[in-house]
C-alpha positions in Angstrom: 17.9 0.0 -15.0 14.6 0.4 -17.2 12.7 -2.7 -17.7 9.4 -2.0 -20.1 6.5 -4.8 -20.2 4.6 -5.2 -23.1 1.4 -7.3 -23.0 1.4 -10.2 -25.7 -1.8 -10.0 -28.2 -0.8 -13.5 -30.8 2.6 -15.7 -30.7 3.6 -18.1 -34.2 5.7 -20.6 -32.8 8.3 -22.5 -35.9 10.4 -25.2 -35.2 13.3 -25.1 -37.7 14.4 -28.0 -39.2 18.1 -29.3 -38.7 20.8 -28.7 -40.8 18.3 -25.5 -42.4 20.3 -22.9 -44.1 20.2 -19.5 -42.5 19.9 -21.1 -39.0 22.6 -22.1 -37.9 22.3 -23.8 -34.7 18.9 -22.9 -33.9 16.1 -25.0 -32.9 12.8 -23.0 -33.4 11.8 -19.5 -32.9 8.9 -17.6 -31.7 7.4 -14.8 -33.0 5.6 -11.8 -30.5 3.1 -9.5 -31.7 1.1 -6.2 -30.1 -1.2 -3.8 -31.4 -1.0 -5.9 -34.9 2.7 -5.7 -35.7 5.6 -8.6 -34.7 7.5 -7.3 -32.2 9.6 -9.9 -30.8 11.3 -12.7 -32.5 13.0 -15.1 -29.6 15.6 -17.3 -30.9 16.2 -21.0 -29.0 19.6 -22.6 -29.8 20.3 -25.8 -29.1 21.7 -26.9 -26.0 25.1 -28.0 -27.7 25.5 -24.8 -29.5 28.9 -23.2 -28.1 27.6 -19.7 -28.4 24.4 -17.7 -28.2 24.4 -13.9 -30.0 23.9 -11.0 -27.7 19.9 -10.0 -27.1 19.4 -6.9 -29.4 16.6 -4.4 -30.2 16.6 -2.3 -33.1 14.1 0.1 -35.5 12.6 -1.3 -38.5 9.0 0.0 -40.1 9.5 3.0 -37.4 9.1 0.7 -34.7 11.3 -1.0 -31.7 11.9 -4.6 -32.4 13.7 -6.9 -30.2 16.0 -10.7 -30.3 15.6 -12.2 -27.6 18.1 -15.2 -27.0 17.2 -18.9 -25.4 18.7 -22.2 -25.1 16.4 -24.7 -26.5 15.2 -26.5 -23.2 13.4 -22.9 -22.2 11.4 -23.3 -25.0 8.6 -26.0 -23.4 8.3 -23.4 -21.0 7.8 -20.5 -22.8 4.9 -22.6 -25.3 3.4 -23.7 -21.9 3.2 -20.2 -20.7 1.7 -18.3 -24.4 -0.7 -21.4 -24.8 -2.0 -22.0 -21.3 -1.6 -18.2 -19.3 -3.2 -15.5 -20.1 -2.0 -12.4 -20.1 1.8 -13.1 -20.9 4.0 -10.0 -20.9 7.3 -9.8 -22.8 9.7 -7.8 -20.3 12.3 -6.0 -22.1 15.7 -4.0 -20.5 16.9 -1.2 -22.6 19.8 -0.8 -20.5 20.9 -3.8 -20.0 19.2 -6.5 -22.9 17.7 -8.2 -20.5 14.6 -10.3 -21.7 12.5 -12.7 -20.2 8.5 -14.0 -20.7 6.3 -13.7 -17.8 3.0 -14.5 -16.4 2.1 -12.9 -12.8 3.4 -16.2 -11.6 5.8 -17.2 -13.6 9.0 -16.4 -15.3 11.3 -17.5 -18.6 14.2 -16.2 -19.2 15.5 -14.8 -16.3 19.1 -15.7 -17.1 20.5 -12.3 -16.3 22.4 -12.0 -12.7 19.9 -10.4 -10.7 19.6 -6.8 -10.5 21.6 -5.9 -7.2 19.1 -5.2 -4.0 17.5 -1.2 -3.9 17.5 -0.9 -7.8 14.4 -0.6 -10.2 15.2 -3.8 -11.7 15.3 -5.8 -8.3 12.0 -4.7 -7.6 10.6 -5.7 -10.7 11.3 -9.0 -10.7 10.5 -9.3 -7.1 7.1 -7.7 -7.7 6.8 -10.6 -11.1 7.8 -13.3 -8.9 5.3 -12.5 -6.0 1.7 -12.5 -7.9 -0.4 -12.1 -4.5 1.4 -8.9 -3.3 2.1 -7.3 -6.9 -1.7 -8.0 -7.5 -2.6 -6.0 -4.3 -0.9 -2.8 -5.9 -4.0 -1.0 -7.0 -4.3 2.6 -8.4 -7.8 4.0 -8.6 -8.5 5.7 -11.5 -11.9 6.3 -11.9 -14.6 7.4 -10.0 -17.3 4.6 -10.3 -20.6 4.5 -8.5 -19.7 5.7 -5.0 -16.8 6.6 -3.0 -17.7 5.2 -0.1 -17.1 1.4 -1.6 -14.7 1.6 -4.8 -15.7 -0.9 -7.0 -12.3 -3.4 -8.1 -13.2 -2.1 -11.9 -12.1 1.3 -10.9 -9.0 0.2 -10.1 -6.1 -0.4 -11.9 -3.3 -3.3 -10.3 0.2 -2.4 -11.3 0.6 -5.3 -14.2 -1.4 -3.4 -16.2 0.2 -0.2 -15.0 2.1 1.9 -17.6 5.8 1.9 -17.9 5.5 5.8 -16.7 4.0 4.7 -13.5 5.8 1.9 -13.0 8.8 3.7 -13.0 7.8 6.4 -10.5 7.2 3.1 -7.9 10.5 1.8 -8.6 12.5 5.5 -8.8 10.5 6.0 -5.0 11.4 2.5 -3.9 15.2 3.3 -5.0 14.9 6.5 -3.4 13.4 4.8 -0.3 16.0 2.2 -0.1 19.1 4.8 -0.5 18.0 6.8 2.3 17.2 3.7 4.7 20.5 2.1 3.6 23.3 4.3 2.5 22.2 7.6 4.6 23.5 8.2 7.5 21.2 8.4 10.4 18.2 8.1 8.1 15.5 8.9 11.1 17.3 12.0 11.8 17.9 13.1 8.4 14.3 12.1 6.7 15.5 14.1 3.5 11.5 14.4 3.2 11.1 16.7 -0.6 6.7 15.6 0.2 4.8 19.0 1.2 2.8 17.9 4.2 0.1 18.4 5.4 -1.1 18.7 1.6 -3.0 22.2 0.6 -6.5 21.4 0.8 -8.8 22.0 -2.2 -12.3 21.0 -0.3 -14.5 23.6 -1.4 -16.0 23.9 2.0 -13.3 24.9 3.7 -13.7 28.6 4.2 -17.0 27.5 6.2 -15.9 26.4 10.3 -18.9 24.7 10.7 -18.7 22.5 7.5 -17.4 18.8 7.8 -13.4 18.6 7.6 -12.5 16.8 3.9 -9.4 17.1 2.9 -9.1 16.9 -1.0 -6.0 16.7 -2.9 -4.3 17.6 -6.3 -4.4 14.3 -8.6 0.0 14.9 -8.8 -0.1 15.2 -4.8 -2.4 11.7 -4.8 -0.4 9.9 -6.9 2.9 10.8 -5.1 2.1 10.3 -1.7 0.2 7.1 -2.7 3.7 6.2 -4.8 6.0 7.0 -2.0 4.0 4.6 1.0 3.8 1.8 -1.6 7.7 2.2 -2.3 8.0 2.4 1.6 6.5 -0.7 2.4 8.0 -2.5 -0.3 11.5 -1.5 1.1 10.2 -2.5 4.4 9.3 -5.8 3.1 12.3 -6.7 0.5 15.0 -5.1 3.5 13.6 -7.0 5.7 13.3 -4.1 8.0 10.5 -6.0 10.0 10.9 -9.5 10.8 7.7 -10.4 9.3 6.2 -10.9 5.4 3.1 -9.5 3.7 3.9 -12.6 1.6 2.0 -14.6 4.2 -0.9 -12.1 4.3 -4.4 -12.5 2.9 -5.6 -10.6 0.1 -7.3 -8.6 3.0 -4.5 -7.9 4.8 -2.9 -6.7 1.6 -5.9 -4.5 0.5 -4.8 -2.2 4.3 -1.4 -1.8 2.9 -1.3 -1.6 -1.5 -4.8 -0.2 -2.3 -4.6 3.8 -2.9 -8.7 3.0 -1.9 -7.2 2.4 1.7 -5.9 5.4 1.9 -8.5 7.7 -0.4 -11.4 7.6 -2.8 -12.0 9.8 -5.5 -15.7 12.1 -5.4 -17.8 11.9 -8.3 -15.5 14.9 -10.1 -12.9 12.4 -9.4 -11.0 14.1 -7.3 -9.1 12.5 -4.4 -10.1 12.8 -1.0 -7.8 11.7 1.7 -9.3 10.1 4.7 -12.4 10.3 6.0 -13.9 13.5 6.7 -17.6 12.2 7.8 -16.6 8.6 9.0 -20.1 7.8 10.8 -21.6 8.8 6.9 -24.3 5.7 6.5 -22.8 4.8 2.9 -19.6 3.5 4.4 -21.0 -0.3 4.5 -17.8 -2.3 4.6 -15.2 -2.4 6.9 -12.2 -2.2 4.1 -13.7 1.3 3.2 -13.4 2.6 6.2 -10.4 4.9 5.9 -10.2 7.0 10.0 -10.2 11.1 10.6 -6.5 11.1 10.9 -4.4 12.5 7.6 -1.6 9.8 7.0 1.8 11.3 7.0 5.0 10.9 4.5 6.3 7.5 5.3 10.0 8.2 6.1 8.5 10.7 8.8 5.9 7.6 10.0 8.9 5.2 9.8 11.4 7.4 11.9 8.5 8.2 14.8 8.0 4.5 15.8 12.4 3.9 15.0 12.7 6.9 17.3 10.9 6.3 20.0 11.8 2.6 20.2 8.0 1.4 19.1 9.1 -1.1 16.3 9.9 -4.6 18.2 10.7 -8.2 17.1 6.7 -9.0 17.2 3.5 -7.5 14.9 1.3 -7.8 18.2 4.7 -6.2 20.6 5.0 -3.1 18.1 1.2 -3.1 18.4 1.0 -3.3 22.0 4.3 -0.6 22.0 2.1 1.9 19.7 -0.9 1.8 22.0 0.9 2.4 24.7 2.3 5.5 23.4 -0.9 6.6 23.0 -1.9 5.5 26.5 0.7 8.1 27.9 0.3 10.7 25.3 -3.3 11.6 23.2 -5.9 13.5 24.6 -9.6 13.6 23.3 -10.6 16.5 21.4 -12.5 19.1 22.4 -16.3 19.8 20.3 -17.4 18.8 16.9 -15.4 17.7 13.4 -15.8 20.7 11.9 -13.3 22.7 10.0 -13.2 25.6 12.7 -12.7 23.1 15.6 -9.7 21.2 13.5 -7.9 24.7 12.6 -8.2 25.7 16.8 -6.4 22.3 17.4 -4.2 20.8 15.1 -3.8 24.7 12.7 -5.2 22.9 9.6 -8.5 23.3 7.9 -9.0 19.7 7.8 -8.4 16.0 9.4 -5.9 16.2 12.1 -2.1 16.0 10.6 -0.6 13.0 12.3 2.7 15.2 12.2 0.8 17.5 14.5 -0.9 14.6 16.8 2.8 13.4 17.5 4.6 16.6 18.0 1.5 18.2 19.8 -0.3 21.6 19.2 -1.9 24.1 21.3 -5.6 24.4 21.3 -6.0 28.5 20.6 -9.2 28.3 22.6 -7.7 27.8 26.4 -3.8 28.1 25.6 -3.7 24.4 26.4 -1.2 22.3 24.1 -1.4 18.1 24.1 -1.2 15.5 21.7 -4.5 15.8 20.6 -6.6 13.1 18.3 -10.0 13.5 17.1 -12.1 10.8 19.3 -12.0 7.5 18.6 -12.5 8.1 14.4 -9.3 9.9 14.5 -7.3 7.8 16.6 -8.0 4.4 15.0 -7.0 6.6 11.8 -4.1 7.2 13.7 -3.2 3.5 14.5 -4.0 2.4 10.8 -1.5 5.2 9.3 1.4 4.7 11.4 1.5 0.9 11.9 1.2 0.7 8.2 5.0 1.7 8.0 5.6 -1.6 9.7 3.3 -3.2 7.5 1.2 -4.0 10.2 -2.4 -4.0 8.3 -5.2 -2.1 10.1 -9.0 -2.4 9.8 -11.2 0.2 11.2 -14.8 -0.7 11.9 -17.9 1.3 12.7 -20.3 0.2 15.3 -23.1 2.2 17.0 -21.4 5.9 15.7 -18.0 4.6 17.0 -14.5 3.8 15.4 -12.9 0.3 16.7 -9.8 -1.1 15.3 -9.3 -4.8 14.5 -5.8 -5.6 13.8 -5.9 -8.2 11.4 -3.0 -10.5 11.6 -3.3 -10.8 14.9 -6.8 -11.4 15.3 -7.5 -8.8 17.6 -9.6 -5.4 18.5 -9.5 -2.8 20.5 -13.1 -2.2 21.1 -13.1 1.6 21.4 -10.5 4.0 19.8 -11.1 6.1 22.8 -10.0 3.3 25.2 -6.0 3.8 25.3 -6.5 7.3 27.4 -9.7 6.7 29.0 -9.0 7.7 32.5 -10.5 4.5 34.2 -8.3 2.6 32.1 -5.2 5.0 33.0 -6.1 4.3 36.2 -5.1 0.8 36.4 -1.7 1.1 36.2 -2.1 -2.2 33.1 -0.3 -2.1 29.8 -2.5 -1.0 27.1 -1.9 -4.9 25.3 -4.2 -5.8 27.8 -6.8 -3.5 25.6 -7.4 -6.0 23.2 -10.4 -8.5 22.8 -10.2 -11.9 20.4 -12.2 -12.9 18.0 -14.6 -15.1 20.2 -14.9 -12.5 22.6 -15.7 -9.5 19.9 -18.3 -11.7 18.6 -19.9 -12.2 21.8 -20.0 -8.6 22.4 -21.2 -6.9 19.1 -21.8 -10.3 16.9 -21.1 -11.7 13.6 -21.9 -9.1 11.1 -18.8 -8.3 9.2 -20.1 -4.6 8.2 -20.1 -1.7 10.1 -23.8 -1.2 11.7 -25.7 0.1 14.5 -27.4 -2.8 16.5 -28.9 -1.9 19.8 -27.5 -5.0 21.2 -23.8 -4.1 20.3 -23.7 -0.4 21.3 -23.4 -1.1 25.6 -20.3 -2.8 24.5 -18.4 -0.2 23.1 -15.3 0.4 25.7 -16.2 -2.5 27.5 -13.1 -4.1 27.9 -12.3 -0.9 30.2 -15.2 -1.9 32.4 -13.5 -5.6 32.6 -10.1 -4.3 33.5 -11.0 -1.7 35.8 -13.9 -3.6 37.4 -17.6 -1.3 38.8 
């Protein structure tokens, strides 16, 4: 089904008078206007009438009109919402009829029997009747001032998305929902049509010693940043994961809907993915922080942690699950981030391929094949990619050169990305949950600045939770 919003410019509001010829049976109507023409005429009956006309659209003046049909008690709703919310979309099914008002928050009209779970229109008005997540939906469009903290006025939320990319997020969430629902053995059979890792259109690649971006075609961008949003959503409304990004803060959402938490656009506004230079001075905030790890198609992401048994009744278990994974599997990389030493590990000119990191390369230099990650940039990159397919939101932040991740729902960091395969830690024999340091404790160590920075005082506590575990 194909639901099309249009965004409401002036309303006339006419109560009709009983008995008035030519209205028979109807109460009042409401006029709809857009781009200086009427639009919309809904009619409200009176709540005796035995029948209501079908809704209907049809072409006068060389434009699409529309009826839209109400019983009269909708209509102190629907003057509440066009005199007191602002904007107010008209919502229009030109498959079905379907019509109803909305706000971001609220909804007249919805009469029709709900679109049936995994279908475009069940999405819609899931996304309409959730404000907080639908508002966290936000497609960068621009490049404005830097791209190392995107300003909210280059980014566009989905409301005010158009109907073209609105329906490439609910064609990829149907997609999405098929395959996790209707195919059989999904994680063995990803039916994955993404290109990955992307082709990388850095112009420093052909130099080894330049730093590793990885920039990407604006129709690659937008599809990979469509498909994760679809997957998560799917995740969420499937209830794939027994917990809600309902319940999240608008932080915790930022991790997960933002294309800005997953790349920035350069000042030619082209799309890089990731980080290439993560210690680079202008990344100030933590939500900016984006890892050296290139995130991976989502069905792939989804069927890694499915696979290997990583996705558990708990946020902090799958977290916990997902470190310890990389407890008994990654191994630091060998020399700088560079586009030479990437190529000799993961064979691509850029940031590491997280399909690569799982399945494990060979490093052409000594013959030696592991599951490599670039230091502690690339693995808290890592962490922040995949536990995003559980909707498990990820913060990376930056202290004295070094990556830690701070997994927000939980309240909890990991102190050094390097710490899950440090060998002292190894050594112990303890799960790698036991990594993690609370709030009050990661304030004692490195203090209350939010930001990423370089304090003297904080930098002998990166990894020290190692030293606490292991002991002198």
């Amino acid at each position: 089904m194909t639901w099309q919003s249009f965004s409401i410019d002036q309303y006339e509001i006419h109560p009709v008078a009983l008995n008035s010829p030519g209205y028979p049976e109807i109460s009042a109507f409401v006029r709809l206007s857009w781009g200086g023409q009427v639009r919309v005429t809904l009619w409200f009956y009176g709540n005796s009438a035995a029948s209501v006309p079908a809704n209907r659209s049809f072409v006068s003046g060389r434009l699409v009109r529309y009826y839209a049909r109400f019983r009269e008690a909708d209509l102190p709703d629907a003057v509440d919402l066009l005199r007191n919310e602002k904007p107010v979309f008209f919502h229009w099914n030109d498959m079905t009829n379907g019509a109803f008002l909305a706000t971001a928050t609220e909804i007249v009209g919805e009469g029709d029997v709900p679109d049936p779970p995994g279908t475009p229109g069940f999405l819609h008005f899931w996304l309409l009747s959730h404000p907080d997540v639908a508002g966290s939906i936000k497609w960068q469009t621009v490049f404005q001032t830097s791209a190392y903290d995107v300003p909210e006025t280059a980014k566009l939320p989905w409301l005010k998305w158009s109907q073209t990319m609105k329906n490439d997020l609910e064609t990829a969430f149907a997609q999405a929902w098929s395959w996790l629902h209707q195919q059989p053995d999904p994680f063995h059979n990803l039916h994955e049509t993404l290109a990955y890792p992307p082709i990388n259109i850095a112009p420093g690649i052909a130099n080894n010693n330049d730093t590793p971006y990885v920039e990407i075609s604006e129709a690659y961008a937008w599809d990979l940043y469509v498909r994760w949003i679809a997957w998560c959503l799917v995740v969420e409304l499937g209830n794939w994961v027994p917990w809600s990004v309902t319940s999240y803060t608008n932080e915790e959402r930022q991790v997960l809907f933002d294309s800005a938490a997953i790349m920035s656009r350069n000042g030619l506004g082209i799309q890089g993915l990731g980080s290439g230079n993560p210690g680079h001075p202008n990344y100030i905030k933590r939500k900016d922080n984006l890892g050296a790890s290139l995130i991976a198609p989502p069905r792939y992401t989804a069927a890694f942690l499915d696979l290997n048994g990583l996705r558990s009744a708990t946020r902090l278990q799958t977290i916990g699950n997902l470190l310890q994974w990389a407890r008994n599997n990654l191994a630091h990389f060998y020399g700088a981030a560079n586009y030479g030493i990437m190529e000799a590990h993961w064979q691509y000119r850029g940031l590491p391929p997280i399909t690569r990191i799982l399945e494990g390369t060979t490093l052409t230099t000594l013959a030696q094949f592991n599951h490599w990650t670039a230091g502690c940039h690339g693995t808290t990159g890592f962490l922040r990619n995949v536990l995003r397919a559980v909707n498990i939101p990820v913060q990376i932040v930056r202290i004295c050169g070094h990556s830690l991740a701070y997994f927000l729902t939980e309240g909890r960091y990991l102190d050094h990305g390097d710490d899950p395969y440090n060998l002292d830690f190894k050594a112990t024999g303890l799960p790698a949950l036991d990594l993690l340091i609370d709030e009050a404790t990661y304030t004692q160590w490195f203090g209350a600045n939010p930001d990423n920075h370089d304090d003297v005082s904080a930098c002998t506590y990166i990894g020290h939770q190692v030293q606490v575990l292991h002991g002198p």
